[in-house]
Backbone as ProteinMPNN parsed JSONL, in Angstrom:
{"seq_chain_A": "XXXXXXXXXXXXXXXXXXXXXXXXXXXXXXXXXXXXXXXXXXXXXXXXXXXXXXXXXXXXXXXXXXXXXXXX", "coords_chain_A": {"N_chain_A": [[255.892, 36.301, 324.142], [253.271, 35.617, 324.703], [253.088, 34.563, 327.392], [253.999, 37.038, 328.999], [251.401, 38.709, 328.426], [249.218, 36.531, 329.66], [250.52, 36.669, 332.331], [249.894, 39.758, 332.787], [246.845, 39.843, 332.513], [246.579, 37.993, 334.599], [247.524, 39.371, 336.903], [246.08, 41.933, 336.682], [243.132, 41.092, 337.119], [243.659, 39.616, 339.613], [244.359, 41.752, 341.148], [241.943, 43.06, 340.768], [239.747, 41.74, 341.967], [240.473, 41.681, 344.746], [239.983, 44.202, 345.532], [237.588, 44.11, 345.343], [237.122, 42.817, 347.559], [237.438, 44.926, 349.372], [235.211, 46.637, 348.761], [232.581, 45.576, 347.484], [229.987, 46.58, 345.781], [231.572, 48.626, 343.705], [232.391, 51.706, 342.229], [232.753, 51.329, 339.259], [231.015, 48.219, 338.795], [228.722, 46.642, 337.592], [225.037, 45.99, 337.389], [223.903, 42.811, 336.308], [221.556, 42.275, 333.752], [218.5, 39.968, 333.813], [219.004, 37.479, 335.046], [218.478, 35.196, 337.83], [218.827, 36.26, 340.263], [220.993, 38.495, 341.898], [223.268, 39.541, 340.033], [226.315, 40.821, 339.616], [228.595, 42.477, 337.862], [232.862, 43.676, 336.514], [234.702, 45.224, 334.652], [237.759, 43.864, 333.415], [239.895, 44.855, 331.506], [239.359, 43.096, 328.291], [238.149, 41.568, 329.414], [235.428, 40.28, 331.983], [234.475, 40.295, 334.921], [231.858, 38.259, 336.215], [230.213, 38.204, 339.773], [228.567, 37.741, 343.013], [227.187, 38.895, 345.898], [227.322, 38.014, 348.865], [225.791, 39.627, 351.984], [225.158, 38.848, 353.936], [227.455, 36.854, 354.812], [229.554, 38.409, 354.365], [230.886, 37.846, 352.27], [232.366, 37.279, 348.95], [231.053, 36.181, 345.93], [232.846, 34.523, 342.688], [231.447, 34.228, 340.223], [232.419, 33.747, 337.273], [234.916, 34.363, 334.825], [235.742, 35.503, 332.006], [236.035, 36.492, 328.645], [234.399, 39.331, 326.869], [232.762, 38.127, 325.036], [232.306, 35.542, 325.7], [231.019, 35.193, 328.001], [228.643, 35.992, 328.883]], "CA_chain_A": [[254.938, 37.383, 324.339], [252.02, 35.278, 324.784], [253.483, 34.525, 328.855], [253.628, 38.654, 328.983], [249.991, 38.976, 328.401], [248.854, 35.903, 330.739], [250.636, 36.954, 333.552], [249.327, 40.951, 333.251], [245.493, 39.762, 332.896], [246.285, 37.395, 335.857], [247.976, 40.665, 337.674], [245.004, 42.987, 336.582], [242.889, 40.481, 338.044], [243.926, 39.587, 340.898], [244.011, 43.326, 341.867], [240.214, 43.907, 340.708], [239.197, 40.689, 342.662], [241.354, 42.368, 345.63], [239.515, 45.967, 345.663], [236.118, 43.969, 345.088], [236.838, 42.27, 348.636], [236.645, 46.124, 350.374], [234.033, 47.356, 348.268], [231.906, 44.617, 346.744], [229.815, 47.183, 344.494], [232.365, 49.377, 343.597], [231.784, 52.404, 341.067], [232.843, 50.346, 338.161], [230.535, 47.889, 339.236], [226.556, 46.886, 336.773], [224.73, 44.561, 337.901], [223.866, 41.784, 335.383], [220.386, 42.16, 333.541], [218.112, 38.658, 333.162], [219.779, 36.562, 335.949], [217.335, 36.021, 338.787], [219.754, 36.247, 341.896], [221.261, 39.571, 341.704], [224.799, 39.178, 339.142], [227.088, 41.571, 339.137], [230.065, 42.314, 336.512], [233.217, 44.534, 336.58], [235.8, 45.062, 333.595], [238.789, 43.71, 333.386], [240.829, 45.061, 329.842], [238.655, 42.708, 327.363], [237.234, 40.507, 329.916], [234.474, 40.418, 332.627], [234.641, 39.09, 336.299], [230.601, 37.904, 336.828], [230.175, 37.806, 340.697], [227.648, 37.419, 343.644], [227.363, 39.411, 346.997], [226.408, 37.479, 349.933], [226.092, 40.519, 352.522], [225.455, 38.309, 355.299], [228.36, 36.093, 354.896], [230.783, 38.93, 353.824], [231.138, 37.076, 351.176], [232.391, 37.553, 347.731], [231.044, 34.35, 344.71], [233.282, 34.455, 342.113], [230.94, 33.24, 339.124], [233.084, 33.359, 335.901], [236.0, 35.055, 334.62], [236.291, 35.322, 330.944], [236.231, 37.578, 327.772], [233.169, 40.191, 326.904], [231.716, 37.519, 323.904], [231.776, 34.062, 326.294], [230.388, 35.677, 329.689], [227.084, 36.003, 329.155]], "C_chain_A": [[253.664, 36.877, 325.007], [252.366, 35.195, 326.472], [252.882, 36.24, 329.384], [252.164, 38.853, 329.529], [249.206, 38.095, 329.191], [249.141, 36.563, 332.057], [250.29, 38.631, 333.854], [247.779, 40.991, 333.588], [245.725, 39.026, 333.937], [246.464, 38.205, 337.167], [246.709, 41.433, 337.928], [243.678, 42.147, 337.123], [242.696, 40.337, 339.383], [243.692, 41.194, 341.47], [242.087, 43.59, 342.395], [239.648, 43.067, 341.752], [239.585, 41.444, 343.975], [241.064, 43.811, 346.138], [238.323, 45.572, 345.962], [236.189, 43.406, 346.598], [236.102, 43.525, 349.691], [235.71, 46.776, 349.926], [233.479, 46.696, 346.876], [231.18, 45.345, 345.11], [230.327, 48.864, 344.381], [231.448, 50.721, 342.328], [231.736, 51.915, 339.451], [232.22, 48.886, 338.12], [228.874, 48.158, 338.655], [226.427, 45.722, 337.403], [223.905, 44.239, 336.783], [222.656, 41.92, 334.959], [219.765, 40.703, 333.214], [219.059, 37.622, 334.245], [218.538, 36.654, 337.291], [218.016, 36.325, 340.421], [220.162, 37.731, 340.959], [222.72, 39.231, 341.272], [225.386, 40.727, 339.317], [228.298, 41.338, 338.202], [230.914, 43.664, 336.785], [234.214, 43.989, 335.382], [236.893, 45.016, 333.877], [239.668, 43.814, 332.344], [239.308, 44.125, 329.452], [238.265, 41.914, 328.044], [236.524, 40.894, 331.119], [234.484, 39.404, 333.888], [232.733, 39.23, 336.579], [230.754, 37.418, 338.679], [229.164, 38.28, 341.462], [228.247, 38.33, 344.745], [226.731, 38.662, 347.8], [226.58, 38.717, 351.123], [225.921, 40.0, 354.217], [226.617, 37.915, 356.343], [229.452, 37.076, 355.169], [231.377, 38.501, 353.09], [231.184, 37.319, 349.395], [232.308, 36.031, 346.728], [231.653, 35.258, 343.664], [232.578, 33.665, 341.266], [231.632, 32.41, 337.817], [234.155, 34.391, 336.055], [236.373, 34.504, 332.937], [236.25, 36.292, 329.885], [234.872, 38.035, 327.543], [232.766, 38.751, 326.369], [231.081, 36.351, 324.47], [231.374, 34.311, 327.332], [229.606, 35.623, 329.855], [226.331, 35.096, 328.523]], "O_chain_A": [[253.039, 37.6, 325.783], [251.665, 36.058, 326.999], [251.816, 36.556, 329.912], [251.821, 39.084, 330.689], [248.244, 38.717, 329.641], [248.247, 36.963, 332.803], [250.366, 38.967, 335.036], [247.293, 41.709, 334.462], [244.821, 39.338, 334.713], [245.876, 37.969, 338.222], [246.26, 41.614, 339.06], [243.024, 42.956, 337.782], [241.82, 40.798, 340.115], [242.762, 41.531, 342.203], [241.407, 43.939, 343.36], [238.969, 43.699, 342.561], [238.554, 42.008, 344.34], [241.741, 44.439, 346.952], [237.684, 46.287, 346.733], [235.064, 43.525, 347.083], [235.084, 43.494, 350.384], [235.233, 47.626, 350.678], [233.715, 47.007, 345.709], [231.456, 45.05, 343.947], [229.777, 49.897, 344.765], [230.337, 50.637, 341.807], [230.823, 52.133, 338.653], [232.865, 48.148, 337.375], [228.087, 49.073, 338.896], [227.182, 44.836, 337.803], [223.228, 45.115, 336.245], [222.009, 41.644, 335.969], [220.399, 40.088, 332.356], [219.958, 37.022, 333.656], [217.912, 37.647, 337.661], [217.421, 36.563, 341.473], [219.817, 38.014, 339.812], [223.414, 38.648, 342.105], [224.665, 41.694, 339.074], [228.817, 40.266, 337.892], [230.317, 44.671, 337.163], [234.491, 42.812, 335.148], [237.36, 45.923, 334.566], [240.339, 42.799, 332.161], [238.285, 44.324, 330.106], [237.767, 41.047, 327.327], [236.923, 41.988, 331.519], [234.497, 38.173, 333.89], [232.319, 40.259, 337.113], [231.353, 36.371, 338.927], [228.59, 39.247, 340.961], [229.447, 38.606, 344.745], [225.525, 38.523, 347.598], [227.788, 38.88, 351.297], [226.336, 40.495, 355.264], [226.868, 38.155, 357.524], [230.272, 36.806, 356.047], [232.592, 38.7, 353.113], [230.174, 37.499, 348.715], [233.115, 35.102, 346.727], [231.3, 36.431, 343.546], [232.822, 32.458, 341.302], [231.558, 31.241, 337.436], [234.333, 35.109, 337.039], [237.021, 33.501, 332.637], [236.547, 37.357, 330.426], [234.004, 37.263, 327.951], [232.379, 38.023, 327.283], [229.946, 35.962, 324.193], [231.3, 33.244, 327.942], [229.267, 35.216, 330.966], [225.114, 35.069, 328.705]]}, "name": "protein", "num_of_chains": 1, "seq": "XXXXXXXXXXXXXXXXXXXXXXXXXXXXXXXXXXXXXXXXXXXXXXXXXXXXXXXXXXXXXXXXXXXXXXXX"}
């Protein structure tokens, strides 16, 4: 079971990461309070992708990727 559940958060994932390329701040899409660069966060089931917009670059930073309690 435990495989199961790896490979659907790595699925559900990958997708969100994959939507966030054509539309960086999406509607599901806060941006991070207390960070001094501008953070964003979108939900993933029980965990949180923290990431950066460079709008120059076209560039998506991938900060973290982990559950609500260890993210922030």
């Amino acid at each position: 079971m435990r495989g199961v559940c790896t490979h659907v958060l790595s699925f559900g994932t990958a997708c969100k990461i994959e939507k966030l390329k054509h539309d960086p701040i999406s509607h599901d899409s806060k941006i991070v309070e207390g960070y001094s660069e501008k953070l964003f966060r979108v939900r993933v089931g029980d965990y949180r992708i923290l990431y950066e917009v460079d709008y120059n670059g076209n560039l998506i930073g991938i900060i973290k990727i982990d559950k609500r309690s260890r993210v922030y």
